[in-house]
Each structure stands twice: as structure tokens, then as C-alpha cells.
N, C-alpha and C positions, 0 to 999 in steps of 0.2 A: 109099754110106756111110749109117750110120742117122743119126738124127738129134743131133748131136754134146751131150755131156755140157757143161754148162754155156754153152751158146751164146749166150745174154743177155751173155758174158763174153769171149766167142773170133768173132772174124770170119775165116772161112774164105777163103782168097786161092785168086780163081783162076786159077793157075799151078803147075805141078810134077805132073806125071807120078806115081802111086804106086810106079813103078819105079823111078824114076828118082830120086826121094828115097829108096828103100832104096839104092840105088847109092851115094850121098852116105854114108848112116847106115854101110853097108858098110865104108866105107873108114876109118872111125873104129877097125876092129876090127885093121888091118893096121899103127894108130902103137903104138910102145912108151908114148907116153904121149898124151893127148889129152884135153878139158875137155866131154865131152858130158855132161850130168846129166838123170834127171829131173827133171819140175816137175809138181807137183799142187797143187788146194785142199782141204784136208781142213775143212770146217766154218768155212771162210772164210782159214783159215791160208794161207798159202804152206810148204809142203814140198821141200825139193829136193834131190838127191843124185846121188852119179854113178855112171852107169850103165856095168857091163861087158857089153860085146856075146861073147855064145858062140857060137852059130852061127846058120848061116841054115836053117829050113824051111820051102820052095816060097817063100811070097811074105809068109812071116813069120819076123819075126826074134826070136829069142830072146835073153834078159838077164836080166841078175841085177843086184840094188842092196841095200841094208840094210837091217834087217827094218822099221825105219819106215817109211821109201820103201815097201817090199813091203804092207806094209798100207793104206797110202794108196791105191796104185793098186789092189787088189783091192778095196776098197770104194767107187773112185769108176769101177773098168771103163774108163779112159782116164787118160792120161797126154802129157806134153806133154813133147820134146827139143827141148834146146837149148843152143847153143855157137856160141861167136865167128865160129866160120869158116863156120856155116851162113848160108844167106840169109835164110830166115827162120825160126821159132820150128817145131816141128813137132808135126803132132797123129795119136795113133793109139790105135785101141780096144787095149785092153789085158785078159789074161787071167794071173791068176797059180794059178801051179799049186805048193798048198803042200808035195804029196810031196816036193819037187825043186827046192823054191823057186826057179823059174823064171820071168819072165814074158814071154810070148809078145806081141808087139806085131805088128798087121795093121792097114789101111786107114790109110796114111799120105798127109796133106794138109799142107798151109804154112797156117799160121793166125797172127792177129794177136792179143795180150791187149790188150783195149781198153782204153786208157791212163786215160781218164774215171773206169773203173767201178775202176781198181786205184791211185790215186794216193797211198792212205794204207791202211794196215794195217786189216783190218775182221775181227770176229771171229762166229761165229754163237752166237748166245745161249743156252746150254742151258734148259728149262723152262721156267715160266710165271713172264715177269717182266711185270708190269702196270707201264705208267706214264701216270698220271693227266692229260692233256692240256689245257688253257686254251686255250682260243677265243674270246677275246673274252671276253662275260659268262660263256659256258657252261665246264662240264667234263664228259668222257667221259675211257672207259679204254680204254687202247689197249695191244699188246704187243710188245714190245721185240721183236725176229727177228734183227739183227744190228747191231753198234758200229763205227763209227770213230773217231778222235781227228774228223774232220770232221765226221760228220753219223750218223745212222743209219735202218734201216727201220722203218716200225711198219706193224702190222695193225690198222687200225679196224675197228670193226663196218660202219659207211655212209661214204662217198665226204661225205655231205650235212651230215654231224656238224662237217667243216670247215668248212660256209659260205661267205661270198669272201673270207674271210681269208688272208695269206699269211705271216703269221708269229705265234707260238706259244708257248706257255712249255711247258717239256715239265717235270715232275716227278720225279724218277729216285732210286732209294734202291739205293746200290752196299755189298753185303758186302765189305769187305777184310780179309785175312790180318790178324792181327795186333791188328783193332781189336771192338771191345766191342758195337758199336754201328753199325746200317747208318749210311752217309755220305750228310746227304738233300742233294739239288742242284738248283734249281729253273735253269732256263737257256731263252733264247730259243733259239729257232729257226725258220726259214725254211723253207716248202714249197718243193722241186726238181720232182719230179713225180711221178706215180701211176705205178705196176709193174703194180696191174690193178685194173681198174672195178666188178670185181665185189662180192658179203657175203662175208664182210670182204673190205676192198681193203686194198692194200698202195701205202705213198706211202715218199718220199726225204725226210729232212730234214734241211738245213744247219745246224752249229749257232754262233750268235754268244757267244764266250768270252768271259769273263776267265780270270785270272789260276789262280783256284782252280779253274773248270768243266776248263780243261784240263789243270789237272794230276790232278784224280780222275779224270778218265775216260781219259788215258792210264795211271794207275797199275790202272786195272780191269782195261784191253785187256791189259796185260803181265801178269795175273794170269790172264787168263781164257785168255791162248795160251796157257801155261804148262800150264794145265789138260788144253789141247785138245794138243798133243803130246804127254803123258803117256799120255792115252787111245792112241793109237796105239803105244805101245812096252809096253802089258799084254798 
């Protein structure tokens, strides 16, 4: 198998046969009724729908789901089954064919979604949001890449703009429906760790709430999924 889509995310189990889990996926196509669905991330979303099996060819399986679902996995080329009665979560390259809207699914593995990296709703950021970072005396600008109600990623220019600081005031100006006027939100936050070393690096930050911090920034994230499922149903 190539190198799995989103793997920072998915831990590959090694156990199960790729025949031997189409065997399993097989059998899902002989109930009159049964709960397999896909799962995808479109832009940090979770997507999920359920999946009808049509037939088998050679050592891939063909299906069909709803045009959301079908957009999802043609732009992320993998998709993930999953249902109560399987053992574990299942991972396969995916190919959608829009004459026929079909998608064909090949190299299936048992994979684990790492509970750490999925524990709250994260959304990825569209364009260039800058948010102005506090280090101690200093400030730098840094850009938002993706949200949680917990914490989010930023892209610094230098690793070194940190310092040996470990926690931060992050700056954050959120456009909401409705209102006149960006929402500005100054809020601590904690370093988790670096995603890469490199110009720019990318780090984790936790972030220490109150009361108002987390209700603006969960009223964005349900604004901003909102946004990112629409994209998928144009």
C-alpha cells in the first residue's frame, strides 16, 4: 500500500488479511439491512454516510453513497468503513468514477483513528488568518491552519520566535454571521508540541478558557463547518 492519506491521524493495525476484510465488507452486501457507512475528513470535518455495496471486481469493491460522501472521498482518494460488528475501523484507497457515480475501493487494512489527535471537532482554516502571538515581551505573527474548541495549529516563521516559553497569549479576530464587527479575543495558551522543525514550523497549542473564549470560538467552529459542508454539496 502507498503511503496512507492522513497518517499523522490513522495507525495502521497489523492484522487482517486484504482478503480477508473484503470477505468481512462482502457480507455486509448479503443483509437486507446493515450500518456500514463511510468516514472521511474533508478539511478537518468528519463526513460520514452509509455505504451501499454493488458488486465485487477482482479484488475491489465497488459502492455507492450521497453525493457529499462522493465528493469527499474523490478529493481525499481514501476513505475509511466502519460498523459495529467489524473489529476494527477499515482503511481503503478509493477511486470515484463520476460517469457512474461509483466508487471503487482497493487495498484494504484495519486502521485505528488516533483518539489524541480526534478528541474535539477541529476545523481547517480557509485563507490567510494572521494572529498576532505574545511571547513574553516580544510579538510575532503567526497563521491560524486549523481550530478547536481545545487548542489550535499555528505556522511561525522560526521554531526560535518562541523562546523557552510555554505559554502565550494568542490574539484572534473571528468574522461572525450576523455581527458588524470582527469579535477581537485575546486568550492564553499553552505550547503542546511542534508538527515540524522546519521555516515556517508548525506547533499545537492548548488553549486556557473562560467563559467568553469558549463560547466565541465554538460559535466560529460551527460556523466555519457549516461553510466547509456546503463546499462539498456545490
Amino acid at each position: 500500500m502507498e503511503k496512507m492519506q492522513y497518517e499523522d491521524q490513522l495507525r495502521l493495525l497489523d492484522r487482517g488479511a486484504p482478503g480477508e476484510i473484503l470477505e468481512l465488507l462482502l457480507a455486509f452486501a448479503q443483509k437486507e439491512r446493515h450500518d456500514l457507512q463511510f468516514f472521511n475528513y474533508y478539511k478537518e470535518v468528519p463526513i460520514a454516510s452509509a455505504a451501499e455495496l454493488l458488486y465485487l471486481f477482482g479484488d475491489s469493491l465497488v459502492c455507492r453513497t450521497n453525493q457529499t460522501q462522493s465528493r469527499a472521498v474523490k478529493l481525499s482518494r481514501y476513505t475509511i468503513l466502519r460498523s459495529r460488528t467489524l473489529p476494527h475501523d477499515v482503511y481503503a484507497t478509493a477511486e470515484y468514477t463520476e460517469d457512474t457515480d461509483e466508487i471503487t475501493l482497493s487495498e484494504f487494512s484495519y486502521v485505528e483513528v488516533l483518539p489524541d489527535r480526534r478528541n474535539a471537532l477541529r476545523v481547517k482554516i480557509g485563507g490567510l488568518f494572521q494572529v498576532p502571538v505574545e511571547a513574553g515581551p516580544d510579538r510575532f505573527t503567526a497563521k491560524l491552519k486549523d481550530l478547536s474548541l481545545g487548542g489550535c495549529a499555528l505556522e511561525i516563521p522560526d521554531k526560535t520566535l518562541l523562546g523557552n516559553y510555554r505559554y502565550f497569549y494568542l490574539n484572534l479576530a473571528f468574522q461572525l454571521q450576523g455581527q458588524t464587527t470582527p469579535q477581537q479575543l485575546r486568550i492564553m495558551a499553552r505550547l503542546l508540541r511542534f508538527e515540524s522543525q522546519e521555516k515556517p514550523c508548525r506547533c499545537i497549542m492548548l488553549f486556557e478558557h473562560d467563559r467568553r473564549s469558549e463560547d466565541l470560538i465554538g460559535r466560529y467552529i460551527a460556523q466555519r463547518q457549516a461553510e466547509i459542508i456546503r463546499e462539498l454539496k456545490i
